[in-house]
N, C-alpha and C positions, 0 to 999 in steps of 0.2 A: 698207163692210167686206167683205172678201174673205168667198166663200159657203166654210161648214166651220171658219172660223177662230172661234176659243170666249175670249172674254175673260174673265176673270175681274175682278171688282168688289170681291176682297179685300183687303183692304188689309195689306200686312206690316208686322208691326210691326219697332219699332228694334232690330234688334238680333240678329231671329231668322233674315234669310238668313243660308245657310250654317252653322248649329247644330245641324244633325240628326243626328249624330254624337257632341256634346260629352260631355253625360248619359252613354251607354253609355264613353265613354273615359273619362272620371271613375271610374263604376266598375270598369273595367279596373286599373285605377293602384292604386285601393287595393287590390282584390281583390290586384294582385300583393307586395303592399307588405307584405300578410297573409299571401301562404302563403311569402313570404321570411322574415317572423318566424316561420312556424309551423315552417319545417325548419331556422333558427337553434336556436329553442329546442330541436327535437327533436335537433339535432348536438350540444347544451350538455351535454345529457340522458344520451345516448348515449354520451358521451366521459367522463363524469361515471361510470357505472356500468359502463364497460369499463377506462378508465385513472384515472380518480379515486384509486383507492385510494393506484397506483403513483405520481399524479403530488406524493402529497403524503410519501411516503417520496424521494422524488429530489429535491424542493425543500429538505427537512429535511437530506438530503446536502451540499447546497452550501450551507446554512447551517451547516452544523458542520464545511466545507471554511473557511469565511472565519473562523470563530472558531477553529479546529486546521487552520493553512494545512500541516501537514505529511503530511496524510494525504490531500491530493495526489500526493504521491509515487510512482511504479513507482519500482523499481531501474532503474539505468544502468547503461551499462560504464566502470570508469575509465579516465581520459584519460590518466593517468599510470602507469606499468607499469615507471619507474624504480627501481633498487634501489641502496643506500647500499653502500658499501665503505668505509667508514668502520670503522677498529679498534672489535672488538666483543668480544662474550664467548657461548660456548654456552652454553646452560642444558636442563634437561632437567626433566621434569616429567609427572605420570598416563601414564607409558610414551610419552611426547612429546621430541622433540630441537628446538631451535630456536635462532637466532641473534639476538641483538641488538645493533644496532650501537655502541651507547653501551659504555664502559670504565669505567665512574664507578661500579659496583653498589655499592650502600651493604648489605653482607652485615649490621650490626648490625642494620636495620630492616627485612631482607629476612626472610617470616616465610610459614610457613603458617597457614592459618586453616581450622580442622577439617579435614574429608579431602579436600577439594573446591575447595579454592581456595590459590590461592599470590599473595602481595605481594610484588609484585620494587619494592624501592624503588634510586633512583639519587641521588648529592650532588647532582644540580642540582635539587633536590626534585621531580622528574619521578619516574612511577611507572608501572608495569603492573601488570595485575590478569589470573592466569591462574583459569577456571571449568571445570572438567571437568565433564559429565555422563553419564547413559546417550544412546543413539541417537535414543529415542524418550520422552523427559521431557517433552517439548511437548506432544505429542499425547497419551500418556496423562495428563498432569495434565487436557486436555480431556475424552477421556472419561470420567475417573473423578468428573469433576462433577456431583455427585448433583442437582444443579438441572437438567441436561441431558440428553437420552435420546441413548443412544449411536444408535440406528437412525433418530431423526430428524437427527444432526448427518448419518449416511451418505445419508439421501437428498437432505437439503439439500445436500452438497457433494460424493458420492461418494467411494468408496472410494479413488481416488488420490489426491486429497486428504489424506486421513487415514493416509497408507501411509508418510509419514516426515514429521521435525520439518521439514527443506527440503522438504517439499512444501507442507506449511499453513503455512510461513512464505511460501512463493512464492506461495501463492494469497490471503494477507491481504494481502501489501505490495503485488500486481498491481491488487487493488481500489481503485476512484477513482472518486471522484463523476462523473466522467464518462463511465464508463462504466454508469452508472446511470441509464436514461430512462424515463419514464413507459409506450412502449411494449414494457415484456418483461411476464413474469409475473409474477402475486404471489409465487410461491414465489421465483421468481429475484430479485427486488427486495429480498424479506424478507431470503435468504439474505444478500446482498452487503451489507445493511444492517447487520447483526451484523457481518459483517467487519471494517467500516468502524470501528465504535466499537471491536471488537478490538483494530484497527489503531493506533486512538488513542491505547490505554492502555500499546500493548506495546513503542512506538519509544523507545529511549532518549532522552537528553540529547544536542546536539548534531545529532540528525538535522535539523533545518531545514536544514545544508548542502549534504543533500544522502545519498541513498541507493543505493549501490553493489553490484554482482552480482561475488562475488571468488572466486578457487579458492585452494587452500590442501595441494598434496600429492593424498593422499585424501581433502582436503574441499571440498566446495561451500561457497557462505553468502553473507551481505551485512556489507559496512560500512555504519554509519550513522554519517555527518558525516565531514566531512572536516576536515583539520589545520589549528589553529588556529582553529577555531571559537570562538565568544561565550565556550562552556561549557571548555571546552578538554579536552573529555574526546572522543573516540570510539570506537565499541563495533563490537566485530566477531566474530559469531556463526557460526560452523562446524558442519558437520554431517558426517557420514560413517556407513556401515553399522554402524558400528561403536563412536561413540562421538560426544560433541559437543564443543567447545572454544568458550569466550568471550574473547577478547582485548579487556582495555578499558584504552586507554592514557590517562593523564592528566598533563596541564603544569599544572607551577606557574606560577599568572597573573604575569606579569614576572620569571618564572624566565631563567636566564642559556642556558640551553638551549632549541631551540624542535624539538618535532617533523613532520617531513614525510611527505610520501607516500610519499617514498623508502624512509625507516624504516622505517615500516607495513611496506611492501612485504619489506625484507629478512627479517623475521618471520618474515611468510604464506609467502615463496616458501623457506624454509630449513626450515617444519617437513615432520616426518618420523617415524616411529615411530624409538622406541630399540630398538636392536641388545640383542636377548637377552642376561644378560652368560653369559657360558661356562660350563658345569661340567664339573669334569676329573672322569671314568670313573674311580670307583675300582679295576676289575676292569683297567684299560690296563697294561702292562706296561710297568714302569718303565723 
């Protein structure tokens, strides 16, 4: 035996070359395996008590989207900007001038109904329905909502908002569950959350076809549905400085007449305010 060289008489057992490492790697693994669950749960924690609130107002959104698919809706622009030439008849109305294209006016059943609304009925049992208002009807039946505090609707939705009926009509119809994520504010979430059920209750009949951004003269507004819809009615809301207008035209279901875009169109684009009528100066010199 070589001098210096030290043998050892231990015996290894089966299994332990090479394992002097294994133990401390075992607990490595788990050790990691724990503080992966520990910053899991703490991101569960943390997302829970910064967007928790918000994320259960925005899931409750697109559930009340799939049960009222129409409060999906933004306004569009329409595709169609045609107008009928079709022999029609003026009409005139709440200091309003306007054309319609139909000839048929059934004057027996054509009627006012108190001061605020007029029945234009036509022989093909088709009909319109004109609604005068003030400017701001909308918004003040809002504030005047004794359930609702007028200075928290303003901070909820600011003062432009609430500064004409097109403008809290353009900011309820612009609302959509998808614009509603679990990452904004609670105030922001809340507010848009009202919106949304607003929005549900106030879209007519017919709007599932489809919701439109229309001008009208001096007025702004939307059509909701387009012609020939399920319902066969659609409603077209106006506004201006100065007053507001409802046009809701309705077909008799397998009536012999059918209304289109066109018609709508001749309506919206021929009103006009009525011409002052004259008075003759009693002092003018004969």
């Amino acid at each position: 035996m070589p001098t210096g060289a030290t043998l050892s008489n231990h015996l290894v057992e089966p299994g332990e070359a090479g394992n002097y490492g294994t133990p401390g790697a075992r607990i490595s693994t788990r050790a990691r395996i724990l503080i992966g669950l520990f910053f899991v749960i703490l991101g569960s924690v943390a997302y829970v008590w910064f967007f928790g609130f918000q994320t259960v107002f925005a899931l409750g959104a697109r559930y009340l989207a799939r049960k009222t698919p129409v409060v999906s809706m933004a306004p569009a622009q329409l595709a169609d900007s045609s107008i009928s030439h079709s022999p029609g008849r003026k009409l005139s109305y709440f200091g309003y001038e306007f054309e319609v294209p139909w000839g048929d006016m059934d004057d027996t059943k054509t009627k006012m109904i108190g001061d605020n609304k007029a029945l234009i009925a036509f022989q093909s049992g088709n009909s319109l329905s004109v609604w005068h208002g003030s400017p701001r009807a909308f918004v003040n039946s809002v504030l005047s909502n004794d359930k609702i505090d007028p200075s928290t609707l303003r901070r909820l939705y600011g003062d432009q908002a609430l500064s004409s009926d097109l403008a809290l009509y353009r900011t309820i119809l612009e609302t959509t569950p998808g614009n509603m994520t679990p990452f904004m504010s609670r105030q922001d979430i809340v507010s848009r959350a009202i919106l949304l059920i607003v929005k549900g209750t106030i879209l007519p009949r017919g709007t599932k076809s489809g919701v439109f951004a229309v001008t009208a003269g001096e007025f702004s507004g939307f059509q909701f549905g387009s012609p020939q819809n399920q319902f066969g009615e659609v409603s077209v809301r106006l506004f201006s400085d100065s007053s507001s207008l409802n046009f809701i035209f309705n077909q008799k279901p397998g009536g012999p007449a059918s209304t289109s875009q066109a018609d709508i169109n001749r309506v919206l684009q021929t009103l006009h305010k009525a011409a002052a009528p004259t008075v003759a100066n009693p002092n003018s010199s004969k």
